[in-house]
PAZAPA-4460 file (N, C-alpha, C; in steps of 0.05 Angstrom, whole numbers, plus 32768, in hexadecimal, padded with zeros to 4 digits):
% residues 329
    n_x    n_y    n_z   ca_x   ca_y   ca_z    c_x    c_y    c_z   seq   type   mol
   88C4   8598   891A   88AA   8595   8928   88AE   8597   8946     1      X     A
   889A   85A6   894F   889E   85A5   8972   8895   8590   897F     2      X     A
   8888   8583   8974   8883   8568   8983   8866   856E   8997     3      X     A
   8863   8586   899B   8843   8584   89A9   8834   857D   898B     4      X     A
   8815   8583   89A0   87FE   857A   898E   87EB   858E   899D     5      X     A
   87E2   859D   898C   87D3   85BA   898D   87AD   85AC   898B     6      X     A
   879B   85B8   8997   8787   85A9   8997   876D   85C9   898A     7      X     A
   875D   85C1   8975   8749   85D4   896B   8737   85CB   896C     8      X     A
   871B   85D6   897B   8700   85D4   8979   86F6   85E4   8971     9      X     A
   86E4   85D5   8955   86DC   85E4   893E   86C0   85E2   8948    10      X     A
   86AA   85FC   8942   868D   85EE   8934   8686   85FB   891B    11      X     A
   867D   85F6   8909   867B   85FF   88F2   868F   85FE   88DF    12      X     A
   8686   85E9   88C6   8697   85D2   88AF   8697   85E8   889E    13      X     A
   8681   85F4   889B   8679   85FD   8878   8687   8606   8864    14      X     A
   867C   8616   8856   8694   8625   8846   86AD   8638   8858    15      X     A
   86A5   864A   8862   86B8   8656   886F   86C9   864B   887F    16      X     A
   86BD   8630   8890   86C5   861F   88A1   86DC   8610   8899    17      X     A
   86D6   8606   8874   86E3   85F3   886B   8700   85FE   8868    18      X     A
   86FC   8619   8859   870E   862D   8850   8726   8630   8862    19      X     A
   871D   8635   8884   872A   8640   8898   873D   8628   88A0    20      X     A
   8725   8606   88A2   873D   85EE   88A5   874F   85F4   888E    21      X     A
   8754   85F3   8874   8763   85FB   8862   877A   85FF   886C    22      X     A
   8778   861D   887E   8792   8629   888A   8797   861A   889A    23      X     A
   878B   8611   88AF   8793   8603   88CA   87AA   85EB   88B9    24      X     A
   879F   85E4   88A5   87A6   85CD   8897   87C8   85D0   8894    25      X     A
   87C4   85EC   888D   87EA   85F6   8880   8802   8606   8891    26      X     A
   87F4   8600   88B4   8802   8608   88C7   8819   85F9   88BE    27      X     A
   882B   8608   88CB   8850   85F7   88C8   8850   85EC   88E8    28      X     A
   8854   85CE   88E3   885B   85BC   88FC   8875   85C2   8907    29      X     A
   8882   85CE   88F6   889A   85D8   8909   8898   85EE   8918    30      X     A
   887B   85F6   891B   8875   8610   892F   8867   8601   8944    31      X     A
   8855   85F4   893C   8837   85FA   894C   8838   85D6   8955    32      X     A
   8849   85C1   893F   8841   85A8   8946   882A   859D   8939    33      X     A
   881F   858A   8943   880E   8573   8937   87F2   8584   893C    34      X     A
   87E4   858B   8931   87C5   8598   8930   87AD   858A   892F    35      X     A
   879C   8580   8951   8787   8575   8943   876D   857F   894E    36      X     A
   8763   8581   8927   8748   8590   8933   872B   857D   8936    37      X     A
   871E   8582   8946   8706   857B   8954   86F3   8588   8943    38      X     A
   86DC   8583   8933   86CF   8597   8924   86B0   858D   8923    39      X     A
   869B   8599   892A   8683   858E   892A   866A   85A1   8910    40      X     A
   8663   8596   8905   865D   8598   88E9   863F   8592   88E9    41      X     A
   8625   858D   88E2   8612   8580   88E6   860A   8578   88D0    42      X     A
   8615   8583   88B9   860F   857D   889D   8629   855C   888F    43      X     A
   861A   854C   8886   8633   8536   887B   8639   8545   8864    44      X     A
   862D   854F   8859   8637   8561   883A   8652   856D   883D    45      X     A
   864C   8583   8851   8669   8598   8860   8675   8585   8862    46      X     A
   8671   857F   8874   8686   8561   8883   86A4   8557   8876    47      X     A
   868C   854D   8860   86A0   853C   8849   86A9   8556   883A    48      X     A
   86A4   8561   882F   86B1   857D   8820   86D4   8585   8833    49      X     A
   86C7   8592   8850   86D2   8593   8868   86EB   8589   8865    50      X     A
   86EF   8568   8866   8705   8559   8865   8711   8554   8843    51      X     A
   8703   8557   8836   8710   855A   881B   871A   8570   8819    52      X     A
   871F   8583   8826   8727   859F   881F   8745   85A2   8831    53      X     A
   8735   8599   8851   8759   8590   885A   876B   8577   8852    54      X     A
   8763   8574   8847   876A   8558   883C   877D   8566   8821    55      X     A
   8774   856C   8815   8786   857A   8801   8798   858E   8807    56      X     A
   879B   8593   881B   87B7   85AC   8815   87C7   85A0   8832    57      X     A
   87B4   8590   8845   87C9   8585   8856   87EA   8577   8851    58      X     A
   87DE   8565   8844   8801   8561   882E   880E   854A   8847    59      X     A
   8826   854C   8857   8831   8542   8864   8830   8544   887E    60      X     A
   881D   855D   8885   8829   8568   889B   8812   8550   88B2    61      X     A
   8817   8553   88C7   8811   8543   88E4   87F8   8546   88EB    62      X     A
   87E4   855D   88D9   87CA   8569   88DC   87B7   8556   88E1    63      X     A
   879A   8552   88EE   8782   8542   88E8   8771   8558   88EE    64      X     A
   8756   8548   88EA   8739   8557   88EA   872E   853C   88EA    65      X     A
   8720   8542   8909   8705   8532   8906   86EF   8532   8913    66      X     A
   86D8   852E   890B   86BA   852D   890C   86B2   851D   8919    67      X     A
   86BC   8513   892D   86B5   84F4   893B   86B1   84F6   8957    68      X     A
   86B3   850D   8968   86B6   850D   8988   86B5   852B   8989    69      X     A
   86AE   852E   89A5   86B9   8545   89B1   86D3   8551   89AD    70      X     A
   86D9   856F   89AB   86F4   8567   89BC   86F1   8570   89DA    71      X     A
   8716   8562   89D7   871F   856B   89FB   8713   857C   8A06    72      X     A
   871A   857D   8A21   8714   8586   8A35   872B   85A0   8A2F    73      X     A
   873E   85AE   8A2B   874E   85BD   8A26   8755   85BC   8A0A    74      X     A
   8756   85D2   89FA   8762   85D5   89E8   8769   85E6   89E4    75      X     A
   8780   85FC   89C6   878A   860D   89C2   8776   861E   89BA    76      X     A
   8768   861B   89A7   8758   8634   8998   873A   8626   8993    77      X     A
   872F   8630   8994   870D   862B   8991   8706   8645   8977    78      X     A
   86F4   862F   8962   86F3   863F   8948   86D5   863C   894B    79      X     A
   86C3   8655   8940   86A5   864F   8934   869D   8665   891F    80      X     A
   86A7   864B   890F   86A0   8658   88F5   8688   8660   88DE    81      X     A
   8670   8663   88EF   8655   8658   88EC   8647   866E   88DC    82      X     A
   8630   8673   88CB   8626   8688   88D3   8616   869D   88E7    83      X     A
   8613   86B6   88E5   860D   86C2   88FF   85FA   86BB   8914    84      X     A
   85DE   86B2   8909   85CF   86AA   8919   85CA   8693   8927    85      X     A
   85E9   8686   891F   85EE   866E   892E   8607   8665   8946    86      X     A
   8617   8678   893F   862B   8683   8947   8624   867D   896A    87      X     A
   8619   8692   8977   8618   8692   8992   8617   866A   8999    88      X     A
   8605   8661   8992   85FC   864B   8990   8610   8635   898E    89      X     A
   8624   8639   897B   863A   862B   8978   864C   862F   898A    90      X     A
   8655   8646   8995   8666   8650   89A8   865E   863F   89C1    91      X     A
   864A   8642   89C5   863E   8635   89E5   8642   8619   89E3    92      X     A
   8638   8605   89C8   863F   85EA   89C4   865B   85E5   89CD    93      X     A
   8672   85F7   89BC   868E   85F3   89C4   8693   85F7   89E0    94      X     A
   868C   8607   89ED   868F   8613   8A0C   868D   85F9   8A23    95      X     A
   866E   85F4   8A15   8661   85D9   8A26   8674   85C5   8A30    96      X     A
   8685   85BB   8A16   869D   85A6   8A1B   86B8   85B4   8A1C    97      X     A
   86C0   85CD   8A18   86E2   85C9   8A13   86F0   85E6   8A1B    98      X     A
   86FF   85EF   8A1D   8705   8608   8A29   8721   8609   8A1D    99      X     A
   8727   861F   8A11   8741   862A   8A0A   8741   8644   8A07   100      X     A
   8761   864E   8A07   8761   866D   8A11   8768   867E   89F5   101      X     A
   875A   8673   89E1   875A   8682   89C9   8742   8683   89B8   102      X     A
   8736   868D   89B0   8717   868A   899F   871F   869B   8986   103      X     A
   8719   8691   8965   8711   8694   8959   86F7   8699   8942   104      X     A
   86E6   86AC   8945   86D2   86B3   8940   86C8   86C0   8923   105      X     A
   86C1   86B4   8913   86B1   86C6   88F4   86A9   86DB   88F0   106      X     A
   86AA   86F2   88E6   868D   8701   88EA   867F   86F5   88C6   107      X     A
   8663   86F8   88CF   8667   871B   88E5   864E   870B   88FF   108      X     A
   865D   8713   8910   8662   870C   8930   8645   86F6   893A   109      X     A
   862E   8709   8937   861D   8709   8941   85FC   8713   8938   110      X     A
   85E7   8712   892D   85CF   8717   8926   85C5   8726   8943   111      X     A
   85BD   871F   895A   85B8   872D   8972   85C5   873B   897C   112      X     A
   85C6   874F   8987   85D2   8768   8999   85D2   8757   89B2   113      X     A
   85C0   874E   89BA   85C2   873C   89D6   85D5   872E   89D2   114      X     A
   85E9   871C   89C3   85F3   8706   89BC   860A   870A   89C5   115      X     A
   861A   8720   89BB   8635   8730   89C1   863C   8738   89DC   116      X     A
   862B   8738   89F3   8630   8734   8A18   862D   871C   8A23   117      X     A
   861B   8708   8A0B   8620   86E9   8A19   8634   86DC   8A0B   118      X     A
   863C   86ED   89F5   865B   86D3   89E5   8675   86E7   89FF   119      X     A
   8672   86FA   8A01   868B   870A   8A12   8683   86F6   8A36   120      X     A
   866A   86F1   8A3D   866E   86E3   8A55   8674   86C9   8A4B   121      X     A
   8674   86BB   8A3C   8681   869A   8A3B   869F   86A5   8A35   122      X     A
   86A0   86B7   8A25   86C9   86B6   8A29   86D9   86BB   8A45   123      X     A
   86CB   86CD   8A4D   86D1   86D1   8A69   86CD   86BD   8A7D   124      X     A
   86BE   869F   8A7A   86BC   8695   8A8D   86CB   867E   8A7E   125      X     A
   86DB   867F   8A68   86F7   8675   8A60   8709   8687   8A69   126      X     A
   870F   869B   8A6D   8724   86A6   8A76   872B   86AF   8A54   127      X     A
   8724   86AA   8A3A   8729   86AC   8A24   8729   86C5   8A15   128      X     A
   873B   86C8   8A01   8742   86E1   89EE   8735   86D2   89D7   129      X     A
   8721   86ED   89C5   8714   86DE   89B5   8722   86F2   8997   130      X     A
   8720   86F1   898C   872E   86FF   896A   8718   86FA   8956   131      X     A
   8709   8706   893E   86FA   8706   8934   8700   8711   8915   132      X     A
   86FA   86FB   8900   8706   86F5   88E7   8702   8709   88CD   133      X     A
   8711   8727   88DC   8710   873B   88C5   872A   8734   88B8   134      X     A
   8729   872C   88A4   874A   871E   889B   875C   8730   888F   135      X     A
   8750   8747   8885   875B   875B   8873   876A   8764   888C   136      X     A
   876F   876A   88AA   8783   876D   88BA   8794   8757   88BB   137      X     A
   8791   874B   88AC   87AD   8734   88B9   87BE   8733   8897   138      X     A
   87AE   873E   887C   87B3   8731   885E   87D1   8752   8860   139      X     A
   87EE   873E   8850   8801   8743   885B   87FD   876B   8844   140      X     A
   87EB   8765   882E   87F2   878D   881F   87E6   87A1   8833   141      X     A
   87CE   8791   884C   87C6   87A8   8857   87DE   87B1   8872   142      X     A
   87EB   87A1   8875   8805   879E   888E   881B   87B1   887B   143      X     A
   881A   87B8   8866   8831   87BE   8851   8817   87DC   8850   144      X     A
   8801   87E1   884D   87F6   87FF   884B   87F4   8804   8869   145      X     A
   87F7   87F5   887A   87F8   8805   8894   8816   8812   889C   146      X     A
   882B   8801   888E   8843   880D   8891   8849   8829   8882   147      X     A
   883B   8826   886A   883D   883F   8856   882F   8856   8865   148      X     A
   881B   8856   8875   880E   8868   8882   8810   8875   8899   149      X     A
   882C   8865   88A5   8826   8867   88C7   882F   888A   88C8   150      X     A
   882E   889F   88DC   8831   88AA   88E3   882A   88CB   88D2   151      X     A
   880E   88BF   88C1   8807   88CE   88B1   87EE   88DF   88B7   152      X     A
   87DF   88DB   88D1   87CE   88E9   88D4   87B7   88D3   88CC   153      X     A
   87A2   88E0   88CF   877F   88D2   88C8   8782   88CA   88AC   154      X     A
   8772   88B3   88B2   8773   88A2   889D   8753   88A3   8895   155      X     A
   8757   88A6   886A   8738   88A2   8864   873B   888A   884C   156      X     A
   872A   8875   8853   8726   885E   884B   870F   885B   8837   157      X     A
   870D   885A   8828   86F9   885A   8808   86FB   8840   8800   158      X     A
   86DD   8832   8801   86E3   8819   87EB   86C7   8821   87D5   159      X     A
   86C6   880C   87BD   86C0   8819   87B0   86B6   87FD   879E   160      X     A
   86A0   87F6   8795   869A   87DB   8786   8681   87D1   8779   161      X     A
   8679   87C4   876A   8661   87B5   8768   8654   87A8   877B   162      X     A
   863A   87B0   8785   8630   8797   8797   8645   8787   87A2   163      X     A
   8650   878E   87BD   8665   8776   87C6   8652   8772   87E1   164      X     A
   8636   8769   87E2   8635   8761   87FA   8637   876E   8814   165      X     A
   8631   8789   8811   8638   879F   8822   8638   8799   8846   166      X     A
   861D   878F   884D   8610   8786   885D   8620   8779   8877   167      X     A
   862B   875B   8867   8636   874D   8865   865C   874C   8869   168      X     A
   865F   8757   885B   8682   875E   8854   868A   877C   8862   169      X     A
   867E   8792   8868   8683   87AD   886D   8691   87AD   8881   170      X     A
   868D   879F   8891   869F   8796   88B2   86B8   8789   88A8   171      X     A
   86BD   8785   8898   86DC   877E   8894   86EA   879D   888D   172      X     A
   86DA   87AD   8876   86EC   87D0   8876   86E7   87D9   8893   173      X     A
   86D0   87D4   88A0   86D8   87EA   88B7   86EB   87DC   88C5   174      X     A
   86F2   87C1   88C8   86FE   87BC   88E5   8723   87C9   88D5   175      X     A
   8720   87BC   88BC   873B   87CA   88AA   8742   87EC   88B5   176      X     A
   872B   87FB   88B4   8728   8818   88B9   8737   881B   88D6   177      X     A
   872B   880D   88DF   873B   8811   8904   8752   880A   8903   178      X     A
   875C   87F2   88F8   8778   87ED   8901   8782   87F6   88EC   179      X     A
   8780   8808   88D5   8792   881B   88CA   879B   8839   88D7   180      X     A
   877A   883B   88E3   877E   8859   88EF   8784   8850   890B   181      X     A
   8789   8841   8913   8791   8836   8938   877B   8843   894B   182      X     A
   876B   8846   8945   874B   8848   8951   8734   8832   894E   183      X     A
   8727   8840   895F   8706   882F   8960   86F6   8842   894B   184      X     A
   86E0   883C   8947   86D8   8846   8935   86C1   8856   894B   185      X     A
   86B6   886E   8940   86A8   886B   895D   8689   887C   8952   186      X     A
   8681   8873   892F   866C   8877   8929   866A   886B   890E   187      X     A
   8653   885E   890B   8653   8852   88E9   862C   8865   88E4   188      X     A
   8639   8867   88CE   8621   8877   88BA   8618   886F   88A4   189      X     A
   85FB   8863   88A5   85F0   884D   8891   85DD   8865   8887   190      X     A
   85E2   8884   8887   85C5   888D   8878   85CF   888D   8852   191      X     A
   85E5   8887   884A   85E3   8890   8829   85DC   886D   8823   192      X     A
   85D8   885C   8835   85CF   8848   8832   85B4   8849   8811   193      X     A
   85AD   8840   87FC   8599   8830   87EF   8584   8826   8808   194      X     A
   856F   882E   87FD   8559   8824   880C   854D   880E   8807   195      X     A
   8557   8801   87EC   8549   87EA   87EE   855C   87D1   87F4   196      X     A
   8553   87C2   87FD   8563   87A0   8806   855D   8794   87F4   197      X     A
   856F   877B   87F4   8573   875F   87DF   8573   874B   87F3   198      X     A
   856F   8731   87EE   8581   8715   87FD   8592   8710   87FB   199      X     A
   859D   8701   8810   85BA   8709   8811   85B4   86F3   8806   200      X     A
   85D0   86E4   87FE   85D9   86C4   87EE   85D8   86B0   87FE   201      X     A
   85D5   86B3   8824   85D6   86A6   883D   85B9   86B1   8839   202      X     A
   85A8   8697   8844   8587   8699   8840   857F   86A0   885F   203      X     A
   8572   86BE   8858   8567   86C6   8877   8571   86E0   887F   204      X     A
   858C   86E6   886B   8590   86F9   8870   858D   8712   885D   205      X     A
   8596   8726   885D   8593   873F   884F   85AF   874B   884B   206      X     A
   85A9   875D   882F   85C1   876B   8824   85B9   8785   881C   207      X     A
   85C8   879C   8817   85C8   87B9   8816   85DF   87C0   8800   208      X     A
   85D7   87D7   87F5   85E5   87E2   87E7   85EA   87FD   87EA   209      X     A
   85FF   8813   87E3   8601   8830   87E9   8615   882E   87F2   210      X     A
   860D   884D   8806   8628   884E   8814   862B   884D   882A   211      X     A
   8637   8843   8841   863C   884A   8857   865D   8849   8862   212      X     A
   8651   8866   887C   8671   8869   8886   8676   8866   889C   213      X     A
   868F   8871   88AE   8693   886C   88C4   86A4   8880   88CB   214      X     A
   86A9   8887   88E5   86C3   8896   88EE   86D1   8890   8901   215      X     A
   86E3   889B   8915   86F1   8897   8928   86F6   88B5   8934   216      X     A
   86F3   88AF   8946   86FF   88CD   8951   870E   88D8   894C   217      X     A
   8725   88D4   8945   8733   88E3   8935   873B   88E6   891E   218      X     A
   8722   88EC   8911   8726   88F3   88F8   8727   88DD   88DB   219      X     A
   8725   88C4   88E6   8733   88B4   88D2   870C   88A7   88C3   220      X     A
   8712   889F   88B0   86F5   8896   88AB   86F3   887F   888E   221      X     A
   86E3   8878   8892   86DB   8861   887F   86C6   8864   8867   222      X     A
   86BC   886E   884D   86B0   8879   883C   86AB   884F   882F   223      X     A
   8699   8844   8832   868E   882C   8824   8675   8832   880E   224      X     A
   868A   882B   87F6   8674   882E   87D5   8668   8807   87D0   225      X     A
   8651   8805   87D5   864D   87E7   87C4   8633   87EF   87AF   226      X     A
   8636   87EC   8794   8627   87FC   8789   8610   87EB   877D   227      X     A
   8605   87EC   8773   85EB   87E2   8768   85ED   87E5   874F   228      X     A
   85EB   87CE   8736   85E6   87D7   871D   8602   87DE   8717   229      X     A
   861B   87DE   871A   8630   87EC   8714   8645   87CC   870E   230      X     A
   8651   87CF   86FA   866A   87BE   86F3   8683   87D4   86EB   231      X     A
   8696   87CB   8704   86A6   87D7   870A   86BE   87C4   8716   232      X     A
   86D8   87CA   870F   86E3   87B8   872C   86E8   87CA   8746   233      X     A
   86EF   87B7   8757   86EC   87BB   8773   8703   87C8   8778   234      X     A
   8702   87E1   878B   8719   87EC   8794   8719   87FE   87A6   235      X     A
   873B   87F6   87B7   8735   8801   87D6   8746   881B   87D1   236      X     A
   8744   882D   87E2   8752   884C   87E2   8754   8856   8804   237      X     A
   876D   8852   880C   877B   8861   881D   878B   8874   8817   238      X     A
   877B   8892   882A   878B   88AD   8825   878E   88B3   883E   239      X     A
   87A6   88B9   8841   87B5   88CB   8858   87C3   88E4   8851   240      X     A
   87CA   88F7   8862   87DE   890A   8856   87F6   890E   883F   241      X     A
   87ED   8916   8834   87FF   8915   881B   880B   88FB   880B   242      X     A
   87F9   88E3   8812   87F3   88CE   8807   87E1   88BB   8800   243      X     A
   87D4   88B0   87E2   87C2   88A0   87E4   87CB   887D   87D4   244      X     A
   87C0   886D   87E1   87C3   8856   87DD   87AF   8847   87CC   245      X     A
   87AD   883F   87B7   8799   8830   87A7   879E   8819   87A1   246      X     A
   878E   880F   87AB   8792   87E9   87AA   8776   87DA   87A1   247      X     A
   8783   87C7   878C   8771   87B5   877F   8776   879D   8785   248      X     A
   8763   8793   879C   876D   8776   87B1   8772   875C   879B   249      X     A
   875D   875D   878B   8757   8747   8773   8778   874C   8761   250      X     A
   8776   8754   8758   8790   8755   8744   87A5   8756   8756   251      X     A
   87A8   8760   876F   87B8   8761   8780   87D6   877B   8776   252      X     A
   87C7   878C   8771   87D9   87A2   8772   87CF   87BB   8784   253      X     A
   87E9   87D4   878A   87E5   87DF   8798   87F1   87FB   8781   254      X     A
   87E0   880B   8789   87F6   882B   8777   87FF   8839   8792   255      X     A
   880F   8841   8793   8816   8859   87A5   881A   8874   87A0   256      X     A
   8808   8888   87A6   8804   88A7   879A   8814   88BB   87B2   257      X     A
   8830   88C7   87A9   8833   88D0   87C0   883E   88E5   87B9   258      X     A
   8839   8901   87C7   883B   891B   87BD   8853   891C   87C6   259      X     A
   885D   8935   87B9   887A   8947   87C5   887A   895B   87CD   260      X     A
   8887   896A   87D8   8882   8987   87D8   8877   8998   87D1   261      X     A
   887F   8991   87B3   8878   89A3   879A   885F   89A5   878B   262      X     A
   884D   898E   8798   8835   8985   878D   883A   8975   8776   263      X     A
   8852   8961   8775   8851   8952   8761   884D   8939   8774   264      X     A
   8846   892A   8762   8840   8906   876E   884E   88FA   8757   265      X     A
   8858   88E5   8771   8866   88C7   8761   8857   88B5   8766   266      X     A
   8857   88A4   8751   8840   8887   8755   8854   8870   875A   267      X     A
   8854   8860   8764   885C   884A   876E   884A   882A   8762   268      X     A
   884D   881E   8758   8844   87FB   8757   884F   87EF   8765   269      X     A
   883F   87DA   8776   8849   87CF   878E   882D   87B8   878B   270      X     A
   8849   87A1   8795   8829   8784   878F   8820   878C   87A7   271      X     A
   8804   8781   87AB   87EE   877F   87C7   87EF   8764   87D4   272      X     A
   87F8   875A   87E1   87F1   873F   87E5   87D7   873D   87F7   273      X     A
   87C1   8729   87F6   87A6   8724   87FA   87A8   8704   8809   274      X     A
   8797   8704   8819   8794   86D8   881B   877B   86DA   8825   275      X     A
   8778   86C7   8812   8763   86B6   880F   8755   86AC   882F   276      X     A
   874A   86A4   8835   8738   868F   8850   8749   867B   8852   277      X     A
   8752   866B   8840   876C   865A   8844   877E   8660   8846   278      X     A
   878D   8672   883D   87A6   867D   8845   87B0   868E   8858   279      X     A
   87A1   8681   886E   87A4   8693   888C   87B4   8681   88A4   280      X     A
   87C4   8670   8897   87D6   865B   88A7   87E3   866E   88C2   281      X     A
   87F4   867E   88B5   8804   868F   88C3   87F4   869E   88D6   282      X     A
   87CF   86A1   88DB   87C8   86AD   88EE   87C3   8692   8903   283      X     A
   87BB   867B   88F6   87AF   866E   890D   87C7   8663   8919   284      X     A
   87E8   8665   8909   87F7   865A   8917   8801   8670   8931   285      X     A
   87FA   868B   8939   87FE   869A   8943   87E9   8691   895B   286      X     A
   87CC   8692   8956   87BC   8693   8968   87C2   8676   8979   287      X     A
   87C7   8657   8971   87D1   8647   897E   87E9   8651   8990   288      X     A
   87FB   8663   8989   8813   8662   898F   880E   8673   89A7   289      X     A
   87FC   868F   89B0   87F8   869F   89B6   87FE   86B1   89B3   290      X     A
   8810   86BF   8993   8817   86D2   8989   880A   86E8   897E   291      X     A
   8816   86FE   8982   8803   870D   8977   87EE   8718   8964   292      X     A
   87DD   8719   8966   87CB   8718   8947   87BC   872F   893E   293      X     A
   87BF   8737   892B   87B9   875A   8921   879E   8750   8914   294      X     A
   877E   873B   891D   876B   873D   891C   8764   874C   8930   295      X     A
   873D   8759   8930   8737   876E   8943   8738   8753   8960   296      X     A
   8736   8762   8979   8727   874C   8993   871D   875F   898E   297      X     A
   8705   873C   899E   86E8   8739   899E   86DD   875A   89A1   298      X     A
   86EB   8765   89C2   86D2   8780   89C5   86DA   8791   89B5   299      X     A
   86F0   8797   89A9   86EF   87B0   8992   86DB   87A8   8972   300      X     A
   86D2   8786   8978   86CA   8784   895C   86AB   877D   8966   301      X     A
   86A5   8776   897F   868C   877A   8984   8682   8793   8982   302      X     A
   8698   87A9   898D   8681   87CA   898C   867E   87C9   8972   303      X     A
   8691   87C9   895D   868D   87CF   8948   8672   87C6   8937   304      X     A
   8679   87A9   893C   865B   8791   8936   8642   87A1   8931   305      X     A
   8644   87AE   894A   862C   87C0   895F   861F   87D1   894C   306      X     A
   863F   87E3   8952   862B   87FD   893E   8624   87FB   8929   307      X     A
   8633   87EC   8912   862E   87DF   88FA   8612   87D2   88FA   308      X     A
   8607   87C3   890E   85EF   87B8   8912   85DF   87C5   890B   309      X     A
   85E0   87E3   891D   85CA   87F2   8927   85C7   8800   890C   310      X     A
   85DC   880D   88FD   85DC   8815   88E6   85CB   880B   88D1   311      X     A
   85D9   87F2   88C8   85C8   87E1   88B9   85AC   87E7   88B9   312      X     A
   85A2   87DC   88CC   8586   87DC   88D7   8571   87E9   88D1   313      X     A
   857F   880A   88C8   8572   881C   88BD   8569   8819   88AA   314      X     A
   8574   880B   889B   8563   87FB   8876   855E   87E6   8880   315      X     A
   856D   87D7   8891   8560   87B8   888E   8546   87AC   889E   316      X     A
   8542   87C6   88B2   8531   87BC   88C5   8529   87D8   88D1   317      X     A
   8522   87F3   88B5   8513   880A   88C2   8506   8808   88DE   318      X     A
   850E   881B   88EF   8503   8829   8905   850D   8808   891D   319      X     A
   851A   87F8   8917   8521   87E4   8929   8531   87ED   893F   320      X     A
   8531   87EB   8962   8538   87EB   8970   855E   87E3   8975   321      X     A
   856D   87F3   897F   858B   87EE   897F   8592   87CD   898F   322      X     A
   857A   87C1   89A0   8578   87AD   89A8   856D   8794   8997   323      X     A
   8569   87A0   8973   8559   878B   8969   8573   8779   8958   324      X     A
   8568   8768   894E   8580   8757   893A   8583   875D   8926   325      X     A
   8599   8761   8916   8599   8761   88FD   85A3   8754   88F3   326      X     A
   8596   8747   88D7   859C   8737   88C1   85B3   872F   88B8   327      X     A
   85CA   8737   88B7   85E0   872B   88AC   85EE   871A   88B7   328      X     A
   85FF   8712   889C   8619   86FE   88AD   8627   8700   8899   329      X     A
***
């Protein structure tokens, strides 16, 4: 153990909230030291869930969580784990009292287009680097298909599923899409979009089905299937030059399709490894530490937010202005 004591100000307990203490919970004290988080919650339900949840996988280690005060005036990482249309709101509460030079942020980001130049002026008047919780860049099979891919040219990205929440979840393949192809993305395309909407399972918001895509300037692109009416399992598809990758995150396998010369292909089985919301120890012990972290920052995942917004919008909020809000989280 190092003998410091690392300080986290949390807002937002909930489910995702509870999930994320989880990890904080299973940092190794022989990195990071004694961990204590500050967490403000407004629900007693969360609350108690909240601490029953770190409470169980904490085990021995030096960790707390509590609901009782502010925190400090300085700390390591500031988390808000909230949903979107509360988000800005939570950010500013934490700001009000405590300042540290690391932010941890949910998506998806933000409901307002306005919201994303006043969360970038409070980091900046921390002096703060903010990272934003597409996890599939940090889960160790996509670090293992970016190695299989590197130096292969444009990358095309295919997912493929039952109703997964499209709306909602789609910002996790695109931000995946960029940091496979090492670009920004620099157009998303919601027209094979389904015209009609559902509720989302978070009350207030909205969900879509179809297709939508994305590209990058060079060439690389993102093809998203969430289907309607369809029982199927879920599955992701990376093709590059004379190789394709098929991975089934749930079962956690990977095939590897890779041509030869000759036009023959060898297949490969290879496990996937995946983690969970809890099993992200190894990122938050990086972001305390100030190490590096293969989640998007903030402004590459704000543009993205953006155009994804404006996209959306087209089903969710016909003929709505690029300045209006949209529904998800």
């Amino acid at each position: 153990m190092t003998g410091s004591i690392r300080t986290i100000a949390l807002a937002g307990a909930g489910n995702i909230g509870s999930r994320l203490l989880q990890s904080v919970a299973q940092c190794d004290p022989a990195r990071v030291g004694a961990i204590e988080v500050y967490a403000v919650e407004p629900f007693e339900a969360a609350r108690q869930t909240a601490k029953a949840r770190f409470d169980e996988v904490v085990g021995d280690r030096p960790h707390t969580l509590r609901f009782d005060g502010p925190a400090p005036e300085e700390a390591d990482l500031m988390m808000a784990p909230t949903d979107a249309v509360n988000r800005l709101a939570a950010l500013k509460g934490l700001v009000a009292h405590t300042r540290a030079p690391a932010v941890f942020l949910e998506k998806f980001l933000f409901t307002d287009p306005a919201e994303y130049a006043e969360a970038r002026r409070l980091l900046d008047g921390m002096g703060a680097r903010a990272w934003v919780n597409c996890a599939r860049n940090v889960w160790p099979g996509y670090g293992d298909v970016a190695e299989r891919i590197a130096g292969r040219g444009p990358i095309r990205l295919r997912v493929t599923g039952p109703d997964w929440n499209m709306a909602s979840n789609a910002i996790h393949f695109l931000a995946l899409m960029e940091m496979l192809a090492g670009e920004a993305a620099d157009a998303v395309d919601a027209s094979g979009l389904d015209r009609e909407t559902r509720p989302s399972k978070r009350e207030g918001y909205l969900e879509v089905t179809g297709l939508l895509r994305a590209t990058t300037p060079s060439g690389s692109s993102a093809e998203l299937y969430s289907l309607a009416g369809v029982d199927a399992p879920m599955r992701v598809e990376v093709h590059v030059e004379g190789l394709e990758l098929l991975i089934e995150e749930g079962p956690g396998i990977l095939y590897n399709l890779e041509r030869d010369g000759a036009g023959g292909r060898a297949v490969e089985r290879a496990d996937f490894v995946m983690h969970h919301t809890s099993q992200l120890a190894g990122l938050f012990e990086a972001l305390l530490l100030g190490e590096p972290c293969a989640l998007p920052e903030y402004d590459q995942s704000a543009s993205l937010h953006l155009k994804t917004m404006v996209a959306l919008n087209t089903v969710l909020r016909p003929g709505a202005a690029p300045s209006e809000p949209c529904l998800v989280s």
